[in-house]
ZAMI-188859 format. One record per residue (C-alpha): x, y, z. Coordinates in steps of 0.05 Angstrom, whole numbers, plus 5000, padded with zeros to 4 digits. Example, Ala and Ser with C-alpha at 12.3 -4.5 7.8 and 13.67 -1.06 7.14 Angstrom:
2
524649105156;527349795143;
***
This chain:
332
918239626582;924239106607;922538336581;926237866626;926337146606;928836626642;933836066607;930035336614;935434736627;935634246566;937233426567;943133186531;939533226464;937733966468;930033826489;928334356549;925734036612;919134496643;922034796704;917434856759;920535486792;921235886721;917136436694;915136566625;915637286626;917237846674;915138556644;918439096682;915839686670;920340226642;920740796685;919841476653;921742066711;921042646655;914442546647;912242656717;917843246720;914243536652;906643506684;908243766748;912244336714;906144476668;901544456734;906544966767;905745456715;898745366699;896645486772;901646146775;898146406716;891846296747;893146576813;895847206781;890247356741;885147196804;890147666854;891148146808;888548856824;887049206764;882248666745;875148846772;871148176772;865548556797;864948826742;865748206704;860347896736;855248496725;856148586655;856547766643;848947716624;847048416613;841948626566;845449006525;851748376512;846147856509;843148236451;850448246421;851747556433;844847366403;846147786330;852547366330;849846776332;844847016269;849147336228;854846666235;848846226222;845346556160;853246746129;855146006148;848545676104;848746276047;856746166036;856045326044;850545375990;855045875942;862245475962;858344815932;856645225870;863945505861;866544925866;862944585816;864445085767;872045055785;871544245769;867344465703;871144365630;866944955610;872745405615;868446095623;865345765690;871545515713;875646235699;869846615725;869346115788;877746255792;877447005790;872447025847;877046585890;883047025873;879847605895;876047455956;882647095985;887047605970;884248155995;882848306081;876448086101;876048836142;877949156073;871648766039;866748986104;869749766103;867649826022;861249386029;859749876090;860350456039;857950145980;853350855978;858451265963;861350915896;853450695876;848051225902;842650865880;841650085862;838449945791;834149495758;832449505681;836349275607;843449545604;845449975555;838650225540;837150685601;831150265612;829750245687;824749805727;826349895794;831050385832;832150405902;837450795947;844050465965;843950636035;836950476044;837849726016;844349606039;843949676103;850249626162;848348926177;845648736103;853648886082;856648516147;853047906117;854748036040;862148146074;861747536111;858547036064;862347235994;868747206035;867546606073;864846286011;872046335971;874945926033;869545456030;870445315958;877145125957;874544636019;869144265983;873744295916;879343865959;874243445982;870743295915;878443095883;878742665951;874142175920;876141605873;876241765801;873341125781;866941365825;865341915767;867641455715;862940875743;857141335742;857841605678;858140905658;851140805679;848541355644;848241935709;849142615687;854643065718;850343505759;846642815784;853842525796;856643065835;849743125882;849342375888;856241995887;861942515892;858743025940;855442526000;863042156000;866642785996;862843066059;868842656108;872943086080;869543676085;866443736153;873143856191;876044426164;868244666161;867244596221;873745026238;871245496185;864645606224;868445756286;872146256245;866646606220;863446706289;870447076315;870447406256;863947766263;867648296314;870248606258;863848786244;864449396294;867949786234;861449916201;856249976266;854549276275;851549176344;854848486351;858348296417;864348616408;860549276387;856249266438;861649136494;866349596465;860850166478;859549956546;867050056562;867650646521;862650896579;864750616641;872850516635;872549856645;876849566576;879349026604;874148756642;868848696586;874448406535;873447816591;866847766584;866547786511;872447336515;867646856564;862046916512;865846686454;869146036484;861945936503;859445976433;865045556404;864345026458;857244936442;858944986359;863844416370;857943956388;854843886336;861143906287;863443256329;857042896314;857343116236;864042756235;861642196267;856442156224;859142196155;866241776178;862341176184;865240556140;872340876149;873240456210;869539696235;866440086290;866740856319;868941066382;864441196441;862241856446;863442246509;856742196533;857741346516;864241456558;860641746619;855241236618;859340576608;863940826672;858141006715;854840336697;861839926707;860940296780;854540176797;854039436773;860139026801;862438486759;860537716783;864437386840;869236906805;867936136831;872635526832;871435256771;872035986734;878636156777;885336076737;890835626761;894935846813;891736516821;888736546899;882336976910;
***
């Protein structure tokens, strides 16, 4: 933006006489051509893109639009949504534990609670579902009784107890609970260190100080990258279909495998999942809300606020200014 300002004329003595005819300030806008160039560039391609894919032949939207809300990829869609919910609360409840260990000064907790990070991270989330999914053939039968003694209580087949989707979840939750860890661990340094020393001042016990003080401030921290990690996990239940899981991508892969059509159920599935993370991202918006109040004097409208205050500022003009309310020298 240009500032012009106007020289005023001054007496003798330096004192400025008020002109009449001069301006305070003139604000030019600065004109910025690349910007408009930039959008209408992004617009061209954008709209190419999208009339290729909607002219292009080998694309059967027919198809699309029959197998959109078919039984068989509703049932998918639905066992994706249970398994990312029950992995998402199982592996929040364990990353809270492993991360208290990894803060312990007990050092066997804190090297156990390190070894099962190292692990988990550094090997392929497929690798971890392929040997859960044939945990039967290293362990034919799962044990209970005293070690060492031959003692045995219970005793139960592996394959029988570990079922396909019983080791998608174990996959799932121990790996997504190493991520996790480190997540809540970041968020728990995050806080002040005079917090923990404050409460220990008054007498609170750890466990009671990391519940109470660290954890509930921590939680600003954490529910972004959550919130990303819960969109993670529900993508990552497709590699499921390794083991038999009849998730989405299972069940649409099958229903191709019949039919031919690849392509045109990788859109669908493709539809389904922006679906499922559009609706996830709801409530992680709200969380953050939620726990990010204090950081700021007050929080920004939500979209739904947004919405409502411009279809209100439609609907109900403002008043009609009078003569005594009506600035100098502006005409109505």
């Amino acid at each position: 933006m240009t500032i012009a300002n106007h020289a005023a004329p001054t007496q003798s003595g330096g004192t400025p006489v008020a002109d009449p005819n001069d301006h305070d300030v003139v604000a030019i806008p600065l004109r910025r051509p690349w910007r408009i160039i930039s959008a209408i560039a992004v617009l061209f391609i954008l709209a190419a893109f999208i009339s290729s894919v909607a002219t292009n032949p080998n694309i059967d939207f027919g198809t699309v639009g029959t197998f959109i809300f078919d039984k068989r990829i509703v049932e998918g869609a639905w066992l994706t949504i249970v398994i990312t919910g029950i992995s998402m609360v199982i592996s929040t409840v364990l990353a809270v534990i492993v991360a208290a260990m990894r803060l312990s000064s007990n050092p066997v907790l804190s090297s156990v609670s390190w070894f099962y990070v190292w692990a988990f991270r550094g090997t392929p989330l497929l690798v971890q579902i392929v040997l859960w999914g044939y945990l039967g053939l290293l362990y034919e039968k799962l044990t209970l009784g005293v070690p060492f003694t031959g003692i045995v209580f219970w005793q139960i087949g592996t394959n029988q107890l570990v079922t396909a989707f019983v080791a998608g979840l174990l996959a799932l939750t121990l790996n997504q609970a190493a991520y996790s860890s480190e997540i809540v661990r970041a968020g728990m340094v995050s806080v002040d260190e005079g917090q923990r020393e404050a409460s220990y001042s008054l007498g609170m016990s750890p466990l009671y100080t990391f519940r109470r003080i660290l954890l509930p401030q921590a939680m600003r921290v954490i529910i972004p990258p959550m919130g990303n990690e819960l969109i993670s996990m529900l993508k990552n239940t497709s590699l499921l279909s390794v083991i038999a899981v009849l998730e989405l991508y299972t069940q649409a892969s099958m229903i191709s495998a019949q039919n031919l059509k690849q392509v045109e159920l990788l859109i669908v599935v493709s539809a389904w999942y922006l679906f499922m993370t559009s609706v996830l991202s709801i409530p992680q918006y709200y969380l953050e809300r939620r726990f990010g109040r204090g950081t700021s004097r007050s929080l920004p409208p939500t979209p739904f606020q947004r919405v409502k205050q411009a279809f209100v500022s439609r609907r109900i003009p403002g008043p009609e200014p009078t003569p005594e309310t009506t600035p100098i020298g502006v005409q109505r």
